[in-house]
C-alpha positions, -999 to +999 in steps of 0.1 A: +516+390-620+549+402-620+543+433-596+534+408-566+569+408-542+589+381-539+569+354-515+575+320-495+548+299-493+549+272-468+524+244-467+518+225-434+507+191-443+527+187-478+526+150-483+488+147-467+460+140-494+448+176-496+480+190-508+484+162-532+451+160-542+443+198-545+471+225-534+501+213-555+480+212-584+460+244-575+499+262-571+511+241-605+483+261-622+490+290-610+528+291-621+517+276-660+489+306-660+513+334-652+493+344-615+528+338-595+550+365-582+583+367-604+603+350-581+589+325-553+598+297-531+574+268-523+582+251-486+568+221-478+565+208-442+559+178-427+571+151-397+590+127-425+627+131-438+621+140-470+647+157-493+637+187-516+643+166-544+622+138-528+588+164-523+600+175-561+589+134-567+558+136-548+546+169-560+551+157-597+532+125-585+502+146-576+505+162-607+506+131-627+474+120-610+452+155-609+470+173-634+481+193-650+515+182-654+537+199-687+569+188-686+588+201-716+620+187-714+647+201-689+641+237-697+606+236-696+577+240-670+583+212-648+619+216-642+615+256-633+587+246-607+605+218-593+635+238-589+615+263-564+602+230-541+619+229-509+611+206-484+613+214-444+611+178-420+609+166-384+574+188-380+565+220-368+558+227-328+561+252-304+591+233-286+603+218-318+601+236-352+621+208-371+641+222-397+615+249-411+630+273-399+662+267-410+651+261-447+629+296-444+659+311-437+675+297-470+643+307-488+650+341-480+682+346-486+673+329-521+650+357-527+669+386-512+650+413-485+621+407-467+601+384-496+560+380-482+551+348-463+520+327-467+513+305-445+486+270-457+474+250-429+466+215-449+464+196-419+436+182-395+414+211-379+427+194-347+460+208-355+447+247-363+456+254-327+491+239-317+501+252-354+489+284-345+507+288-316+538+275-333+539+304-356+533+328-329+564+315-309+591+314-334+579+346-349+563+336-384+531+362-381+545+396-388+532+407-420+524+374-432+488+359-445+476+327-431+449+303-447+432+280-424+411+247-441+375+235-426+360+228-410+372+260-386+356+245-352+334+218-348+308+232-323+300+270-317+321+266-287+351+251-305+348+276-334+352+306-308+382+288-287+401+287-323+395+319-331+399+335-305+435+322-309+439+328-338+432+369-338+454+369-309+486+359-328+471+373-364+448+404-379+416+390-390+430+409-431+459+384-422+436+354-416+418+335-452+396+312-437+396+287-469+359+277-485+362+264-522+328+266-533+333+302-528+361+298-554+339+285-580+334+296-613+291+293-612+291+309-573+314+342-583+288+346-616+256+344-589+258+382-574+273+393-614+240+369-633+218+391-607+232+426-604+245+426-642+211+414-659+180+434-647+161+404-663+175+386-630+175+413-604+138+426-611+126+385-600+151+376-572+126+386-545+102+367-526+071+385-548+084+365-574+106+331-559+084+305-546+116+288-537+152+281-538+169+252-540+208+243-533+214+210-540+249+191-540+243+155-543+269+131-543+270+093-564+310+090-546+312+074-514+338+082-485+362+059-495+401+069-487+386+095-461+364+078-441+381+083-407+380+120-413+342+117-425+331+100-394+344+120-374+325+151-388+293+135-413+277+156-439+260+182-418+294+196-407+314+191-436+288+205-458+258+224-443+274+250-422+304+259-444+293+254-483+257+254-483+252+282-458+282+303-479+261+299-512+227+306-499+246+338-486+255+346-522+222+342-536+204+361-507+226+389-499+215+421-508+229+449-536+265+455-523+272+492-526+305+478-547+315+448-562+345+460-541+360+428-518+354+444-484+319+456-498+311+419-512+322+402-481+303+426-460+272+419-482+272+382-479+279+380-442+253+409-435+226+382-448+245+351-427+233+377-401+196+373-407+201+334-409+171+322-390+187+295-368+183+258-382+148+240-367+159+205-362+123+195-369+129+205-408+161+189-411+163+153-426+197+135-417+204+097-433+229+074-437+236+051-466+231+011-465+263+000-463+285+027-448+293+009-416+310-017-439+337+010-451+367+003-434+375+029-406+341+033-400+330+019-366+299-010-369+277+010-345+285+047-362+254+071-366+273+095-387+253+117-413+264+109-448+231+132-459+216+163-447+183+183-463+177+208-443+147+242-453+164+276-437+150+306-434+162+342-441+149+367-420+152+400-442+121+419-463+135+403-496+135+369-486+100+366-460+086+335-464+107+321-491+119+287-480+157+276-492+157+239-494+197+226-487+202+190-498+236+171-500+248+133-496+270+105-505+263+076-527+234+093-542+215+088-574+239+115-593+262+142-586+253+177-592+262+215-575+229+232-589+214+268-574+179+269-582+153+296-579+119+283-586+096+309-598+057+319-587+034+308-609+020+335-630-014+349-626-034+348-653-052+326-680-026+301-678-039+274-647-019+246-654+018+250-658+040+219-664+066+210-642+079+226-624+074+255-646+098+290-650+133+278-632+163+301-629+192+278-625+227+276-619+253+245-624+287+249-601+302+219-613+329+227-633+329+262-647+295+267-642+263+276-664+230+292-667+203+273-672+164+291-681+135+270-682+103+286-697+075+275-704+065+273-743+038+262-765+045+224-774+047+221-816+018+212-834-017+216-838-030+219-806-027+245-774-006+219-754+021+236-727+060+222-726+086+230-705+121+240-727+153+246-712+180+272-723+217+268-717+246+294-710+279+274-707+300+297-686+333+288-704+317+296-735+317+334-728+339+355-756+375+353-734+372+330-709+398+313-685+382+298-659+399+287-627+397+260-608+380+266-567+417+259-554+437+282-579+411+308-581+412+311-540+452+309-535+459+334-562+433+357-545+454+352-509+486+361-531+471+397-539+451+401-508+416+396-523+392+383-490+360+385-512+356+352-515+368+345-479+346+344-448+353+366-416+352+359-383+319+374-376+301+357-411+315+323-395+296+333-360+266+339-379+266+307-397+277+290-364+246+307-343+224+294-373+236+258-371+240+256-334+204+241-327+211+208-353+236+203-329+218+207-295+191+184-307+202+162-335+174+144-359+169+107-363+194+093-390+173+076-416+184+053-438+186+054-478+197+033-503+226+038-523+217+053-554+188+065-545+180+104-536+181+099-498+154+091-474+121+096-483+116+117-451+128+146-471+105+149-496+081+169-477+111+196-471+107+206-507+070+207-510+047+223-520+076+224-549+092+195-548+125+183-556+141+198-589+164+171-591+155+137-594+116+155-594+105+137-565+109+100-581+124+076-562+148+051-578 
């Protein structure tokens, strides 16, 4: 992307686990593919004294462990990367900037004029606001784009403190509000599967959906986070930022374009008609065992599950319950989107199954999946269910990108389709706000199993695609 100006891209947090974990490889990508402006800087910040040859280690460390990693010998893609790492210590504060500023200033002389700066906050959300302020005071906000990590607030309240801040020192086309299952291969193909394919778009309506189902469960536990984890629990980290996001996706209506502002506008219009959360049909547990983690405190009541059944309140959707479902230390891990058909009326009485599914895999690049209902081989009238697969990276000329690399080359060119604005976050805030007023019991479950058995009645009269209501 050669026509992209020349741009500095500082990342707060650069020897934390997300950068390691998913930012440096997300930006490696980028460079190997091509997406990069023709001449760029990457600044890493952080309170150690590290040299710019030392974050060149780390950053290749993280590359060795999440990929991808191509050296090529001294002339190849390794070495030109590494030789755009900088490195800024001693932190970043509104009294103190350590050295940032001092190495930004070298970073722009490197690049010659007035190269674009993008800001990514990879630190703890209890940072969002001192950083913030930071930025404002030594005058890093003029023209540049800033990309904020959840959760963004942990309360309503907390949510509108932050931003409130933050459109005071940036424009909300300034401000990308990071969610990565936004970025995902199988969530960008829901609104294209549905307005693309009048096979799709004739059924997605509540004459024809008994039910959807979003369903992330998790076999990992929290290990090498669990002080961040217990401190937030699956509800927040989950619910209100991914799970509401997607459900937006599948339940927005036609956008007039597939335009970002007119995508964006569509999937917050629907966060709109969110019906806010009933506590009484929400199902929170906690797996035997997690209080053993270390960093977990022996009395903690922290949600490492969450089923929750949400309403939307639009004509499309009356009466069509969305079933949310995610946990740790589950019986497998899956990012599925579901929409369970009606039965059809008719001679057939006695569908199998759970009959004509229309589903969608996240995980990875994503794919289709179409269960129909067939007539089993052999002699007799007997009903089966078979299940047709799309693989997503099988379609002619496909390069899929991974969440993190598809999100950070969209802040590059300006593309906030996939980002949430400050009112969409309102709406899903105003939507969750009552889970938090009156939290549910915390169940237990065991560990491998599909959570507490208390949630099986959110999914009725359906029942659970997944694990199809048998408990292990």
């Amino acid at each position: 992307m050669t026509d992209l100006p020349p741009t500095v891209f500082v990342l707060y947090g650069a020897t934390g686990d997300l950068a390691h974990r998913m930012v440096l490889p997300a930006f490696y990508e980028l460079a190997q593919r091509g997406l990069l402006p023709a001449d760029w800087r990457l600044v890493g910040n952080g309170r150690g004294d590290v040299s710019h040859g030392g974050f060149a280690d780390r950053a290749r460390d993280a590359l060795t462990e999440f990929g991808p990693l191509d050296e090529g010998g001294t002339d190849g893609p390794w070495a030109e990367f590494a030789a755009r790492l900088r490195f800024a210590g001693g932190g970043f504060a509104e009294d103190d900037p350590g050295s940032l500023l001092d190495v930004l200033a070298e970073a722009r002389d490197e690049l010659g004029g007035q190269p674009q700066l993008v800001h990514y906050l990879a630190v703890p959300p209890s940072a969002f606001e001192p950083m913030t302020r930071a930025l404002r005071q030594h005058g890093l906000t003029e023209g540049a784009r800033v990309v904020y990590e959840k959760p963004y607030g942990t309360t309503p309240e907390t949510f509108r403190g932050l931003d409130d801040l933050v459109l005071s020192v940036f424009a909300e086309e300034q401000v990308f509000r990071i969610d990565h299952f936004l970025g995902k291969e199988g969530t960008q193909d829901l609104h294209v599967l549905r307005f693309a394919n009048g096979l799709f778009e004739h059924v997605w309506h509540r004459d024809h959906v008994a039910q959807v189902q979003i369903d992330v469960p998790e076999d990992l536990d929290v290990a090498g986070r669990a002080e961040f984890y217990d401190a937030t629990g699956a509800a927040l980290d989950m619910l209100v930022t991914h799970l509401f996001q997607v459900a937006a996706e599948v339940a927005m209506e036609p956008p007039v374009s597939f335009s970002p502002a007119d995508l964006q506008a569509a999937r917050e219009g629907v966060l709109a008609a969110f019906r806010p959360l009933d506590p009484d049909e929400v199902v929170l547990g906690q797996f035997d065992g997690y209080t053993d983690i270390e960093g977990v405190a022996d009395d903690s009541t922290t949600d490492t599950y969450v089923a929750a059944r949400l309403w939307v309140d639009t004509d499309r959707w009356h009466g069509v319950p969305f079933v949310l479902r995610t946990g740790k230390r589950m019986a497998a891990s899956e990012e599925r989107v579901s929409l369970l058909l009606r039965r059809p009326e008719g001679p057939v009485t006695d569908t199998p199954g759970h009959g004509n599914v229309v589903s969608l895999s996240l995980s990875g690049s994503g794919a289709v999946d179409l269960q129909v209902v067939a007539k089993e081989p052999g002699p007799d009238l007997a009903l089966a269910t078979a299940t047709a697969t799309l693989q997503l990276a099988d379609v002619p000329g496909g390069t899929p990108l991974p969440p993190y690399v598809s999100l950070l080359h969209d802040v590059l060119v300006g593309d906030r389709s996939l980002f949430t604005s400050s009112e969409g976050l309102a709406h899903a805030w105003r939507a969750f706000a009552p889970l938090q007023q009156r939290p549910p019991q915390v169940h237990r479950y065991e560990p491998g199993s599909w959570g507490p058995v208390e949630a099986e009645a959110l999914a009725e009269p359906c029942g659970w695609l997944l694990g199809d209501g048998r408990r292990s």
